[in-house]
LUMFIKE-834329 format. One record per residue: x, y, z of N, C-alpha, C in turn; residue number from 1. Coordinates in steps of 0.1 Angstrom, whole numbers, m for minus. Layout:
residues N
((X,Y,Z),(X,Y,Z),(X,Y,Z),NUM)
...
//
This chain:
residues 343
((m376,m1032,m1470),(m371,m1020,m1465),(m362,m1022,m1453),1)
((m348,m1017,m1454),(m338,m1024,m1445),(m328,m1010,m1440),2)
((m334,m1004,m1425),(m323,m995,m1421),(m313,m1001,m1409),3)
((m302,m992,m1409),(m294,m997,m1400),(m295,m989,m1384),4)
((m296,m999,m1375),(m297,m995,m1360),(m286,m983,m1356),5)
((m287,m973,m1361),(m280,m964,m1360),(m283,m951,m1349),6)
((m296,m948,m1348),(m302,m940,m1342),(m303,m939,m1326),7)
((m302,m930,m1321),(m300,m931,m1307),(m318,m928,m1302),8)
((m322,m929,m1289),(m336,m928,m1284),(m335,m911,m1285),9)
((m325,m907,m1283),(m333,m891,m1279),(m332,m887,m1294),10)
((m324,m895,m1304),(m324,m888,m1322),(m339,m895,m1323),11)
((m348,m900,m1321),(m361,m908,m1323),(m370,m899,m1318),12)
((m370,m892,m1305),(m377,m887,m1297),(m381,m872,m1306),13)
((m368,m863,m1309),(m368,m853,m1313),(m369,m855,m1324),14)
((m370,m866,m1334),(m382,m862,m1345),(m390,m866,m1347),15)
((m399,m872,m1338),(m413,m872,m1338),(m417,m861,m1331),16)
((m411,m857,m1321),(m413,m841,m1322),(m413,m832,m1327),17)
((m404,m830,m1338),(m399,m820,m1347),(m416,m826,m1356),18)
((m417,m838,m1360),(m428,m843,m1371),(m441,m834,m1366),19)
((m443,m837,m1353),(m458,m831,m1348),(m455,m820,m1344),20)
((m444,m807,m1347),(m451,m795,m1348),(m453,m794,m1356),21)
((m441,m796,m1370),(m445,m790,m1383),(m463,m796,m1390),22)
((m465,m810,m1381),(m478,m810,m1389),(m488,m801,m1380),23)
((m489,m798,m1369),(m492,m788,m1363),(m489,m773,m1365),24)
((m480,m770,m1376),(m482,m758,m1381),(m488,m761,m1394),25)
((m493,m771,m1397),(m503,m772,m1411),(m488,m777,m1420),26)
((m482,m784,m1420),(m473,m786,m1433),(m475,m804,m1433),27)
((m478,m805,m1444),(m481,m819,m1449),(m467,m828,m1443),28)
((m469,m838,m1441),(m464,m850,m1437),(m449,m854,m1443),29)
((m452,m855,m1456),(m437,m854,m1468),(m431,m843,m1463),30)
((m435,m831,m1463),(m426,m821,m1460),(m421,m818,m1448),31)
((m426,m821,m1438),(m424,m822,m1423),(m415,m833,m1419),32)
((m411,m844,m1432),(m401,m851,m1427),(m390,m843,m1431),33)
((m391,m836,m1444),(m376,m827,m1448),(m375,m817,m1442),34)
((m383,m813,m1434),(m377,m798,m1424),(m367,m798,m1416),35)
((m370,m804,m1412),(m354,m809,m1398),(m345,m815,m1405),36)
((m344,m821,m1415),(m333,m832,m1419),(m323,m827,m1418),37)
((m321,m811,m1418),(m303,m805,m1423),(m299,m800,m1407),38)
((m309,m808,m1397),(m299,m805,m1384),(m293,m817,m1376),39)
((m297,m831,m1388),(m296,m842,m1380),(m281,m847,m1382),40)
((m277,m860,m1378),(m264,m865,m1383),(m264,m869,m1398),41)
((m252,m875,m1400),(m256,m878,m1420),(m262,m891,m1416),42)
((m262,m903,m1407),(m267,m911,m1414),(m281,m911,m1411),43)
((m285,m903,m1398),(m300,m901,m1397),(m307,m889,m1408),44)
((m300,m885,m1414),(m303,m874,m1428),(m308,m886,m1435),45)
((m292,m899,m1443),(m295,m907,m1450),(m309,m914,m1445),46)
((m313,m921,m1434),(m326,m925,m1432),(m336,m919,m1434),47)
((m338,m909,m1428),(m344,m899,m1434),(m352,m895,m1446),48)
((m348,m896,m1454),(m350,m895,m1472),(m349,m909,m1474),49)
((m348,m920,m1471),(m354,m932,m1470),(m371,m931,m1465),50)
((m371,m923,m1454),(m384,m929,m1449),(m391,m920,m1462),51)
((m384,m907,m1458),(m395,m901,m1475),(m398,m906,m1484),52)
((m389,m914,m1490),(m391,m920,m1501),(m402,m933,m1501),53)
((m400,m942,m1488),(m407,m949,m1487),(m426,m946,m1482),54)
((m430,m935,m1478),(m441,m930,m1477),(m445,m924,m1488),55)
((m438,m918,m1499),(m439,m916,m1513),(m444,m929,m1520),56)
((m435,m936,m1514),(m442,m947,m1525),(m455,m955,m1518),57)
((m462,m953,m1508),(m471,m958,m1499),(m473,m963,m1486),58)
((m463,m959,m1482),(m458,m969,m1468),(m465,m959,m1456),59)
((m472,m963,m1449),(m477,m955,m1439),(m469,m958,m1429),60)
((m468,m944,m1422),(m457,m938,m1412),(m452,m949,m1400),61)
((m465,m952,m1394),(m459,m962,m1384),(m450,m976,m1385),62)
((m451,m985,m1399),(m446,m993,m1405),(m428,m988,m1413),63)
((m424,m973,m1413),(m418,m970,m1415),(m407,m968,m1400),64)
((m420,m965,m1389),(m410,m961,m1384),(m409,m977,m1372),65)
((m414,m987,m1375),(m412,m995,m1372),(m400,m1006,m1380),66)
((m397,m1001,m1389),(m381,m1002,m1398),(m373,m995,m1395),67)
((m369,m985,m1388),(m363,m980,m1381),(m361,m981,m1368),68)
((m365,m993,m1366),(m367,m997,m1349),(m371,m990,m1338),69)
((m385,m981,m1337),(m388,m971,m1331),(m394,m982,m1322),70)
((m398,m978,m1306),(m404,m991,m1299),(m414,m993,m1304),71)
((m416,m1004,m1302),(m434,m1014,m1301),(m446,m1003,m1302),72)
((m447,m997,m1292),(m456,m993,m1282),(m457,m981,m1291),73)
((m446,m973,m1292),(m450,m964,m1300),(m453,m958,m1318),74)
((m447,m968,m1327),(m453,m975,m1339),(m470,m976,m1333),75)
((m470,m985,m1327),(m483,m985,m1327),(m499,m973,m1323),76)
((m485,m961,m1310),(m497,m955,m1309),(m496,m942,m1319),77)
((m488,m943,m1333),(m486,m930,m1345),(m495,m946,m1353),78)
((m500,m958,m1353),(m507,m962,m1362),(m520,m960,m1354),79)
((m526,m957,m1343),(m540,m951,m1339),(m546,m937,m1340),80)
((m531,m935,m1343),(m536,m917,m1345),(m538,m916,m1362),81)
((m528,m923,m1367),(m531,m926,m1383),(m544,m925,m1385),82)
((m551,m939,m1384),(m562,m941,m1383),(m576,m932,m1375),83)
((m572,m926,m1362),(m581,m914,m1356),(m577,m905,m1361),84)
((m566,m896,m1370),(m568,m885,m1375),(m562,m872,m1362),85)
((m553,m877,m1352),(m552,m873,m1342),(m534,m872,m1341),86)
((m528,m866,m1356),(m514,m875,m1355),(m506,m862,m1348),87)
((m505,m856,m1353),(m497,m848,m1348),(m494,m848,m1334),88)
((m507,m848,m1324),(m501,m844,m1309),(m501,m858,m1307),89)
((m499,m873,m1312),(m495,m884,m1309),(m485,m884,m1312),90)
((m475,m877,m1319),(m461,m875,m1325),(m454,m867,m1311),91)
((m464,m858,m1309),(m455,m850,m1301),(m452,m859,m1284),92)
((m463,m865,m1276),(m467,m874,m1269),(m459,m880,m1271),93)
((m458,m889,m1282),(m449,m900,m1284),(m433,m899,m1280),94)
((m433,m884,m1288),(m415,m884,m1286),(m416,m882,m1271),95)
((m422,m872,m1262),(m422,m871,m1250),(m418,m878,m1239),96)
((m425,m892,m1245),(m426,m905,m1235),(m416,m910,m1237),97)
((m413,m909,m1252),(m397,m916,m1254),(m379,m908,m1245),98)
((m382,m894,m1243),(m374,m884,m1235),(m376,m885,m1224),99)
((m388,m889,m1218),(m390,m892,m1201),(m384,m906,m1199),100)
((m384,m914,m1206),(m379,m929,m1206),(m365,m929,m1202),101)
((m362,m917,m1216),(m344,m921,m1215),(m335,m913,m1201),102)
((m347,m901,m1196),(m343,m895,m1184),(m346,m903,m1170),103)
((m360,m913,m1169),(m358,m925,m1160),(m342,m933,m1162),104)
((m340,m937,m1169),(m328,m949,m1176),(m313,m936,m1169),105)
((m311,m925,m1175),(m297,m921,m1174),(m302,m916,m1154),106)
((m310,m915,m1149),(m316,m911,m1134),(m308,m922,m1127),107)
((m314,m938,m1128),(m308,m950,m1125),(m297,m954,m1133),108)
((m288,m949,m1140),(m272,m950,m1144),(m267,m941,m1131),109)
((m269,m929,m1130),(m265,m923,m1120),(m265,m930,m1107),110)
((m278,m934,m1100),(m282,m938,m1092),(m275,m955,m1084),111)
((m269,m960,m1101),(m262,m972,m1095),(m247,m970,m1100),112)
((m246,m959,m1099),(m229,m961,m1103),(m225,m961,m1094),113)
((m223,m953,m1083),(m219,m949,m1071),(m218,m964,m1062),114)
((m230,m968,m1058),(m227,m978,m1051),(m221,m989,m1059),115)
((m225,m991,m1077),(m213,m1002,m1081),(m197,m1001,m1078),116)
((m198,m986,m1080),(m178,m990,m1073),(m179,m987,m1060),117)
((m189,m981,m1049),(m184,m991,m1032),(m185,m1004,m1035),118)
((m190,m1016,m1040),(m189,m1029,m1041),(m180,m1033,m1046),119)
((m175,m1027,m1060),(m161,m1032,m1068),(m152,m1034,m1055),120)
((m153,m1018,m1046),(m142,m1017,m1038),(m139,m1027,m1029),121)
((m153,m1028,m1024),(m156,m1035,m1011),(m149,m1055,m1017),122)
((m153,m1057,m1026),(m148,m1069,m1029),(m131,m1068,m1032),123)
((m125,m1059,m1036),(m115,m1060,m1039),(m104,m1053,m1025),124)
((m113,m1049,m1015),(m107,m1048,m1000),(m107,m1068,m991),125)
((m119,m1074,m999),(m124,m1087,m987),(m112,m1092,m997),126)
((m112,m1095,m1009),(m100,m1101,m1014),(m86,m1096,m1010),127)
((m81,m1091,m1007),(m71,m1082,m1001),(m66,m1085,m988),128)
((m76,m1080,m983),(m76,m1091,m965),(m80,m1103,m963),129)
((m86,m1108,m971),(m88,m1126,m970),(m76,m1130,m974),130)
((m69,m1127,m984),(m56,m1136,m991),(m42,m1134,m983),131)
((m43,m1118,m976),(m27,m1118,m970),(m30,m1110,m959),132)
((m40,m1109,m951),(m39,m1099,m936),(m45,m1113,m930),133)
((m53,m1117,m928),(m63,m1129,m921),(m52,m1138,m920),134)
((m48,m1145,m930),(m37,m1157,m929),(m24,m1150,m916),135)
((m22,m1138,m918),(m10,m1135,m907),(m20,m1136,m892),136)
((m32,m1127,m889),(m34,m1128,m880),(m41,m1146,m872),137)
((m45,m1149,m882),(m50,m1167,m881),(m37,m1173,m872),138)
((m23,m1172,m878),(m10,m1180,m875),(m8,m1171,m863),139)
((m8,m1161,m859),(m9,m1153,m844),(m15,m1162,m836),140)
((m29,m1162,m838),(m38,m1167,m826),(m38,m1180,m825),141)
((m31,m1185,m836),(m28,m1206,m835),(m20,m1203,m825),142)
((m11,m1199,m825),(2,m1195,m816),(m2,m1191,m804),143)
((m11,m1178,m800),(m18,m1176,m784),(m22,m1187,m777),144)
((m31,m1198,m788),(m41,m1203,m785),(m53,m1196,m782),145)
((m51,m1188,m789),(m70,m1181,m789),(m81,m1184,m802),146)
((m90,m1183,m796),(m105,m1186,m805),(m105,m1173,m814),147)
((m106,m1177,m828),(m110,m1166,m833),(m127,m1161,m834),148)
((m128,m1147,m836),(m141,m1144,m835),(m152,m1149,m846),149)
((m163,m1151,m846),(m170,m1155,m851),(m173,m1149,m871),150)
((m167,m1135,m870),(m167,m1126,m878),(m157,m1132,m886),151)
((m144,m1131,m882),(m128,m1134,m886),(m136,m1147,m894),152)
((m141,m1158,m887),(m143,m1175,m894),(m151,m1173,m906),153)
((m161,m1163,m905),(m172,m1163,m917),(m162,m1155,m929),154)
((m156,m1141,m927),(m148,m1140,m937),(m135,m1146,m940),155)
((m130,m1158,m933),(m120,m1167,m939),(m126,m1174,m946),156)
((m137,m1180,m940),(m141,m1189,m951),(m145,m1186,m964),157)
((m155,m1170,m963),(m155,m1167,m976),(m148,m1167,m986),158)
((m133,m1160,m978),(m118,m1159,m987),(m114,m1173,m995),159)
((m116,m1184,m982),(m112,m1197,m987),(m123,m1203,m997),160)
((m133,m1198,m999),(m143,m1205,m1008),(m148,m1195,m1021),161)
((m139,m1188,m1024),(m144,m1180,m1038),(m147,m1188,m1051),162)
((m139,m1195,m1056),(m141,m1206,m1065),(m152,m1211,m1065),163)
((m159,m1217,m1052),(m170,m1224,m1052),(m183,m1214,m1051),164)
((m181,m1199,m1046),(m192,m1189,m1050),(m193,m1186,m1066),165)
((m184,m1187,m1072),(m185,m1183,m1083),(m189,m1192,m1092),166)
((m188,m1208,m1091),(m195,m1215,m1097),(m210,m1217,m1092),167)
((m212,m1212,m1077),(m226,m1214,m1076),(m239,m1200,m1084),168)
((m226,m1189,m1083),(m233,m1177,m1091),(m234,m1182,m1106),169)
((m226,m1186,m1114),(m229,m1194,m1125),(m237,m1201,m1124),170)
((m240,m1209,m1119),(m250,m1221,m1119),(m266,m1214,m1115),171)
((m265,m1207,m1107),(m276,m1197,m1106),(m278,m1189,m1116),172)
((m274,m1188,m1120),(m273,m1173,m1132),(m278,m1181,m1146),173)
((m273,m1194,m1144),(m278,m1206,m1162),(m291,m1210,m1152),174)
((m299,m1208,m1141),(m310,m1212,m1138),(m320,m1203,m1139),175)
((m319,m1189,m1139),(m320,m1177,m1144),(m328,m1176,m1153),176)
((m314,m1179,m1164),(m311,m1174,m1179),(m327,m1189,m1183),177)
((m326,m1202,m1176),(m334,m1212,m1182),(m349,m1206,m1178),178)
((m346,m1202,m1170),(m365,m1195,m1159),(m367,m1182,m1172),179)
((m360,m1173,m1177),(m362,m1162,m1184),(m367,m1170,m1196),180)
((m360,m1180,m1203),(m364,m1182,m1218),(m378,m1192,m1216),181)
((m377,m1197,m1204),(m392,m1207,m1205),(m405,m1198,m1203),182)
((m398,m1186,m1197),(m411,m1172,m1192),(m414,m1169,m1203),183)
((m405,m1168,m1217),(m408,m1156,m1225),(m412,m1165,m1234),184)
((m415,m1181,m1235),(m424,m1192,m1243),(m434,m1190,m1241),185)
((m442,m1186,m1225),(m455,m1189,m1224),(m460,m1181,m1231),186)
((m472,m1182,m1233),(m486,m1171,m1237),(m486,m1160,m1230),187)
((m489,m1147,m1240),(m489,m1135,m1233),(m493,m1133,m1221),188)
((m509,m1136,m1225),(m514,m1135,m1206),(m514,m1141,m1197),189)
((m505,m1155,m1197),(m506,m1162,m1184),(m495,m1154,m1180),190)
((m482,m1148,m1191),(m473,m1145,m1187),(m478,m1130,m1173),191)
((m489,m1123,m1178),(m489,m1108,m1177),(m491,m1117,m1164),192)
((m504,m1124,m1159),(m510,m1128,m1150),(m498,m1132,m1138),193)
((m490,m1137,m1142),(m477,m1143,m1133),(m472,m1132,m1130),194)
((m467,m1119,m1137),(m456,m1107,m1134),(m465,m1100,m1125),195)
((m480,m1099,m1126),(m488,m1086,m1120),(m491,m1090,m1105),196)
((m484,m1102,m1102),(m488,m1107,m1089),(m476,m1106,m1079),197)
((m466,m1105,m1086),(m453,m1104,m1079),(m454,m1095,m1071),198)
((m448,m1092,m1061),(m451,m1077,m1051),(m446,m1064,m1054),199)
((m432,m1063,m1058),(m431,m1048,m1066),(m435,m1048,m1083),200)
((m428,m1060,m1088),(m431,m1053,m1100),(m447,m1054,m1108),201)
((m454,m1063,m1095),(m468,m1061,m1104),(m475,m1049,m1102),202)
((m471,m1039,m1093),(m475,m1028,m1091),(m471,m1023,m1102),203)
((m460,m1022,m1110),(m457,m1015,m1122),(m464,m1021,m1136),204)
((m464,m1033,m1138),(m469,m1041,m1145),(m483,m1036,m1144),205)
((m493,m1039,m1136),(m507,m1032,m1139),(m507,m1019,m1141),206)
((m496,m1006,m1135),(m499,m999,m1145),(m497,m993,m1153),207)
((m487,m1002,m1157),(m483,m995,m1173),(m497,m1003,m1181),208)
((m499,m1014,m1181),(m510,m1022,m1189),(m524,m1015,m1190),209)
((m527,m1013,m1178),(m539,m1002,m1176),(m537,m986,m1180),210)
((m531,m981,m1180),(m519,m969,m1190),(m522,m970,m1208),211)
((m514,m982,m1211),(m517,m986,m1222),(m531,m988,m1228),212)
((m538,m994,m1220),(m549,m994,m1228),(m558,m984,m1221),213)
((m559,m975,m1217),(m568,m963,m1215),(m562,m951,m1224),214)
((m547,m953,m1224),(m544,m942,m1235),(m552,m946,m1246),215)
((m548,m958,m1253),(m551,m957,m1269),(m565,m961,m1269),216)
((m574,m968,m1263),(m592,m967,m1263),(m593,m952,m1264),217)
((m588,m944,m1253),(m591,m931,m1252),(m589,m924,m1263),218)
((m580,m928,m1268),(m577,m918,m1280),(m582,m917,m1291),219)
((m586,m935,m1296),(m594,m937,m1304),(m609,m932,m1302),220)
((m614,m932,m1293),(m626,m927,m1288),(m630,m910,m1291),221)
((m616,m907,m1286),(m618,m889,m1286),(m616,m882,m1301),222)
((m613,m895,m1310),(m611,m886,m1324),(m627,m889,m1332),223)
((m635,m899,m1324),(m648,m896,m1328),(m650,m912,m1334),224)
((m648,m921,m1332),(m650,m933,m1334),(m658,m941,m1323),225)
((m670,m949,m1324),(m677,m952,m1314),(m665,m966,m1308),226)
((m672,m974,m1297),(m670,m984,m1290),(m666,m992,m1299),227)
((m673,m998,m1308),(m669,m1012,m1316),(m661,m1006,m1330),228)
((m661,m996,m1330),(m653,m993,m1345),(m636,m993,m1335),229)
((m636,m986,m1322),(m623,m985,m1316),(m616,m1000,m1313),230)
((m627,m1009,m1314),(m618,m1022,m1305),(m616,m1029,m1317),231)
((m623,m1026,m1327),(m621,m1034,m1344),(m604,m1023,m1346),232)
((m600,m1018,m1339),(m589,m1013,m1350),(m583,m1015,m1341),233)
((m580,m1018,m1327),(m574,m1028,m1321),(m569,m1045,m1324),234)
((m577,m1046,m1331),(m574,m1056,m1335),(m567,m1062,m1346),235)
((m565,m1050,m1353),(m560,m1051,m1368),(m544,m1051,m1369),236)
((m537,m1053,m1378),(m524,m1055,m1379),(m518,m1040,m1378),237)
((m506,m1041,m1369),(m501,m1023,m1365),(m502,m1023,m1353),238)
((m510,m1029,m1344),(m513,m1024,m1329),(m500,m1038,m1322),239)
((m502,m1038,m1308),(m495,m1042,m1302),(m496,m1055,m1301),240)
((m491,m1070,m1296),(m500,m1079,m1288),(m506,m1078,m1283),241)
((m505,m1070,m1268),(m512,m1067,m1260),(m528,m1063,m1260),242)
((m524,m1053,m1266),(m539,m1048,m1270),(m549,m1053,m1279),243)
((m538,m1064,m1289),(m546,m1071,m1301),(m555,m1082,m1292),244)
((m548,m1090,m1285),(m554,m1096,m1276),(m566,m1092,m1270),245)
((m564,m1080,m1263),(m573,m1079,m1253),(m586,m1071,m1262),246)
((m584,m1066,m1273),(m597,m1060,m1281),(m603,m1076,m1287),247)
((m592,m1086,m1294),(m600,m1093,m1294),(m612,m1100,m1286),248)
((m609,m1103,m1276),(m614,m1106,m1262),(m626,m1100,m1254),249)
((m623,m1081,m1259),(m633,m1076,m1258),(m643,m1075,m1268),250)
((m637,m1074,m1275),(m652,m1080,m1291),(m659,m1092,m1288),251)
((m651,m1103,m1283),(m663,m1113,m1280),(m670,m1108,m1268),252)
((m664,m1106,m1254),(m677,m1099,m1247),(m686,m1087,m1249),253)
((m686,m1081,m1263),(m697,m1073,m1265),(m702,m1081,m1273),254)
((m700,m1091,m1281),(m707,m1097,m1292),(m717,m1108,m1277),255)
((m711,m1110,m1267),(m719,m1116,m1260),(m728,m1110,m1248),256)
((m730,m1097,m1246),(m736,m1084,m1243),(m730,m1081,m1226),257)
((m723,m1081,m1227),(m713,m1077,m1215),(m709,m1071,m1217),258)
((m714,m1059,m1204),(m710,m1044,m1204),(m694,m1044,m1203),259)
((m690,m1032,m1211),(m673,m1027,m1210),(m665,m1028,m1199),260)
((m671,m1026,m1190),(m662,m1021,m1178),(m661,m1033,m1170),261)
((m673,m1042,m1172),(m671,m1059,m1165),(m659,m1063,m1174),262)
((m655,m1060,m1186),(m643,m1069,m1190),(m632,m1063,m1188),263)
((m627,m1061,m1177),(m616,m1053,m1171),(m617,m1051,m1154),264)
((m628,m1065,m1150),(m629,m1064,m1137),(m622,m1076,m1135),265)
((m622,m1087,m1140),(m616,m1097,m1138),(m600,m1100,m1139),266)
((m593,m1097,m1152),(m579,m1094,m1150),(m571,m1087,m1140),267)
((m555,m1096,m1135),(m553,m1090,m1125),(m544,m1078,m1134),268)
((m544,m1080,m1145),(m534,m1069,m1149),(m540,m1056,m1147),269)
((m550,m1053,m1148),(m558,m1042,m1146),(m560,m1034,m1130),270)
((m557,m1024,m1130),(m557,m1017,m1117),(m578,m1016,m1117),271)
((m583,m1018,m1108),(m596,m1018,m1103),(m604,m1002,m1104),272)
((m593,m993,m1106),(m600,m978,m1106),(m603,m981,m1125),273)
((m600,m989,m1131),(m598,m983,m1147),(m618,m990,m1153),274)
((m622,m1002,m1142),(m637,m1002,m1141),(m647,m992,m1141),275)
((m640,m981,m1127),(m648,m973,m1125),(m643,m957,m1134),276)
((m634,m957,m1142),(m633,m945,m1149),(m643,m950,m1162),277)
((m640,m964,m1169),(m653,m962,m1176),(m664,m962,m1174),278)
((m672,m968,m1163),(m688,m964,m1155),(m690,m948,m1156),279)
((m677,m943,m1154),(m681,m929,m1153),(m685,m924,m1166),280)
((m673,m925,m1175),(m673,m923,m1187),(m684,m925,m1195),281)
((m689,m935,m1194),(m700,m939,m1201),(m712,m932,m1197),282)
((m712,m933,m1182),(m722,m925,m1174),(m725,m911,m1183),283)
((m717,m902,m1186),(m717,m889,m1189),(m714,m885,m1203),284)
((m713,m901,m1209),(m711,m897,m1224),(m698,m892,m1226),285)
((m687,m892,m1219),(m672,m890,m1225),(m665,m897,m1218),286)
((m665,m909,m1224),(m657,m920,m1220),(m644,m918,m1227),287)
((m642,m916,m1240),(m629,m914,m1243),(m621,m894,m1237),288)
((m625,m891,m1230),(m620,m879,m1225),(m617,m885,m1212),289)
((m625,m890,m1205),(m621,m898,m1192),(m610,m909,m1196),290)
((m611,m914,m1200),(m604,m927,m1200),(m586,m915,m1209),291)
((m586,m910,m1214),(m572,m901,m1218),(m568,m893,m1204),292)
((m579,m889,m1196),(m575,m883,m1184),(m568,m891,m1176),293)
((m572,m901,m1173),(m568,m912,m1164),(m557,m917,m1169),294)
((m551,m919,m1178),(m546,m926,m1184),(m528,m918,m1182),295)
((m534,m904,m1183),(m522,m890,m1179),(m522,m895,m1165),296)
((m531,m896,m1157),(m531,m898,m1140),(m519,m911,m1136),297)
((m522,m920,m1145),(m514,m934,m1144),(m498,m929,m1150),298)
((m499,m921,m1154),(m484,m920,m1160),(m477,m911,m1150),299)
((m488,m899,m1144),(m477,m895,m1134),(m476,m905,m1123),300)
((m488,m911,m1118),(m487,m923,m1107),(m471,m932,m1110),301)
((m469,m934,m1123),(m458,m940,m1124),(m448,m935,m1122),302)
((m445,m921,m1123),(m433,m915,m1122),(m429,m912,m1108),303)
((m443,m907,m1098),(m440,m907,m1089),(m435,m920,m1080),304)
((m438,m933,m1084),(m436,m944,m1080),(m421,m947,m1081),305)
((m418,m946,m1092),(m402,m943,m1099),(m392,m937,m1092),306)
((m396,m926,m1085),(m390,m917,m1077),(m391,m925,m1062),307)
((m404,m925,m1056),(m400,m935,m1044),(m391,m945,m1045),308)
((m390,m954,m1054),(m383,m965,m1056),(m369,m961,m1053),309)
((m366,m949,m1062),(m350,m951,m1065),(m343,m941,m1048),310)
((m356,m931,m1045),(m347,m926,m1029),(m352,m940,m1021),311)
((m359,m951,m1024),(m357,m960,m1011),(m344,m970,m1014),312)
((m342,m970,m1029),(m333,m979,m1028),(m321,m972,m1025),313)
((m318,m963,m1029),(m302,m956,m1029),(m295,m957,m1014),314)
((m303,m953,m1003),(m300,m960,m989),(m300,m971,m987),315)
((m306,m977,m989),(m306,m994,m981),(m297,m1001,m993),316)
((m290,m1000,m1004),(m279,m1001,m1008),(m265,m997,m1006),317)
((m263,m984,m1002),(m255,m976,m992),(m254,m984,m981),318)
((m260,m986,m970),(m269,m991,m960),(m258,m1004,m961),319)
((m260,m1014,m969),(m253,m1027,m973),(m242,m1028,m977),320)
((m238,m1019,m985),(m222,m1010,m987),(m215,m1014,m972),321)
((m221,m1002,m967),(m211,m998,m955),(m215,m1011,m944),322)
((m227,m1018,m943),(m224,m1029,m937),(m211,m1037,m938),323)
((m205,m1037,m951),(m199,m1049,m953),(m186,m1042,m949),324)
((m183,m1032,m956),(m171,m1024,m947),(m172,m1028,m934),325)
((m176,m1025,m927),(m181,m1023,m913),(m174,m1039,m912),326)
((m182,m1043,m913),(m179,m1059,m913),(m161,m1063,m911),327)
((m154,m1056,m928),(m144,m1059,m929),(m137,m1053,m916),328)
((m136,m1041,m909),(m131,m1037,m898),(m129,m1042,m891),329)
((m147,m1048,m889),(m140,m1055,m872),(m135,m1065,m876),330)
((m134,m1077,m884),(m125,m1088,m887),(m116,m1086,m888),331)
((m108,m1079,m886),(m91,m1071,m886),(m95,m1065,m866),332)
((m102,m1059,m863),(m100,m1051,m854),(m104,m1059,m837),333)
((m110,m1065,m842),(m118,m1077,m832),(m104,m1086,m824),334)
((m99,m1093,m837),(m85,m1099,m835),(m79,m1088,m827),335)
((m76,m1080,m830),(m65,m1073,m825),(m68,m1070,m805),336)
((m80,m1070,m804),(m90,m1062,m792),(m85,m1077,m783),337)
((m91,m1088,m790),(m86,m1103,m783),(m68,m1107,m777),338)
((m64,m1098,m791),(m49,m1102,m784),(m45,m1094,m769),339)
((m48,m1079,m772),(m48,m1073,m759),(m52,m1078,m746),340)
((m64,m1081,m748),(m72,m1087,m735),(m65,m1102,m733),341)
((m57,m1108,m740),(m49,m1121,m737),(m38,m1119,m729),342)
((m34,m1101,m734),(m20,m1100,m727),(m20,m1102,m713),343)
//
């Protein structure tokens, strides 16, 4: 089964939304993919009646829409709901997360366009005055005999050494590109273990990971499936790496009688509160209602985190902007201050 990458995220988003009302108004699955189809584009129409066709002939939904390149994460969490019987508001959830994603993503398009062209500018002002204002005032002050300022030397030199920045940003950039492809050889979890340690992004990294797996245990749980029936379908083909892993992992510590919540004390990928929401859980017999609660808690924790990030960064990039301006000024204006005081 072979579709073409045609589809945009928010055409993905809005029909798995459109899917989980109509199955939420009670209309079977087949028919809920042809409801919407006459408001989409033609070639998401033509997909469309592909996937029909292909669930007609057997194909369960998630493997469909994992041929249509829908992400990882969420193929996997319409094959847990498959399986729990919980599909529709995983459809609707699903598209959701996929429309908050693409609204994070166009938030930081906005957020770095502005200062990409102060820098376009800003480089294309230091190129400007390194190549033909500096060289005139340089031949002035050979002639006074005066010292140029310390500012003036650092941006001549710059001027005079672009070539050799540019091959050291190359050469950095293929050192990079070699650190990325040897990161993405290792094994999943040494990898996770290395990223969750980092100072900002392992804050995001534990909790999306801890996110991830309290949603779908949770969910699996709350459609009425015990502890070991949830981590056995974790494990099965349709779920993620991630989580295949880590159910496997936890099937051997229950097959070795180690309580749940000990296997999620030791990883650093795991935020330390996700221990004590299943103590609770278990405590009170709704471990999968806690563990989906928390799981919403971690998502808005993330969004709010999102939002600090991007008002701390938008200043202290501004901030660095107009530094360099600043910069370029006085290296023009410094000279000028020296000749005076020579007169």
């Amino acid at each position: 089964m072979f579709f073409q990458r045609s589809w945009t995220k928010k055409d993905q988003a809005q029909l798995l939304i459109d899917i989980g009302r109509c199955l939420s108004d009670g209309y079977p699955l087949i028919t809920a993919l042809s409801l919407p189809e006459n408001r989409k584009r033609p070639k998401v129409q033509e997909d469309m009646e592909r996937m029909r066709q292909s669930m007609i002939a057997g194909s369960p939904l998630h493997e469909v829409l994992h041929a249509l390149h829908f992400p990882g994460e969420i193929a996997s969490s319409i094959y847990f709901a498959e399986t729990g019987g919980n599909l529709s508001a995983a459809l609707i959830e699903s598209g959701t997360m996929i429309l908050r994603r693409e609204q994070y993503k166009e938030t930081m398009r906005r957020f770095m366009r502005y200062p990409l062209f102060l820098i376009w500018v800003l480089c294309t002002i230091m190129f400007v005055i390194g190549r033909f204002l500096l060289p005139s005032f340089i031949q002035l002050y050979r002639s006074l005999s005066l010292e140029l300022p310390l500012i003036t030397k650092a941006l001549l030199y710059l001027s005079e050494h672009v070539a050799e920045a540019a091959v050291i940003a190359v050469v950095i950039g293929f050192a990079l590109a070699l650190c990325v492809i040897y990161y993405r050889k290792l094994p999943l979890l040494p990898r996770l273990r290395f990223t969750s340690r980092l100072p900002i992004i392992g804050r995001y990294i534990r909790l999306y990971h801890t996110h991830l797996f309290a949603f779908h245990l949770g969910s699996l749980l709350s459609s009425g499936l015990n502890i070991k029936q949830s981590i056995h379908i974790l494990t099965e083909k349709g779920t993620s790496p991630f989580l295949k892993s880590e159910a496997e992992r936890m099937e051997q510590n229950l097959l070795n009688g180690l309580p749940l919540d000990s296997f999620v004390l030791g990883p650093v990928y795991y935020l330390p509160e996700l221990a004590e929401a299943i103590h609770q859980g278990q405590r009170h017999s709704l471990l999968g209602k806690v563990l989906c609660q928390f799981s919403m808690q971690l998502m808005k924790r993330m969004e709010q985190q999102s939002k600090w990030l991007i008002s701390m960064c938008q200043p202290l990039m501004l901030i660095l902007v107009g530094g360099f301006v600043l910069m370029l000024f006085l290296s023009i204006l410094l000279p000028i201050f020296h000749m005076i005081n020579a007169l």
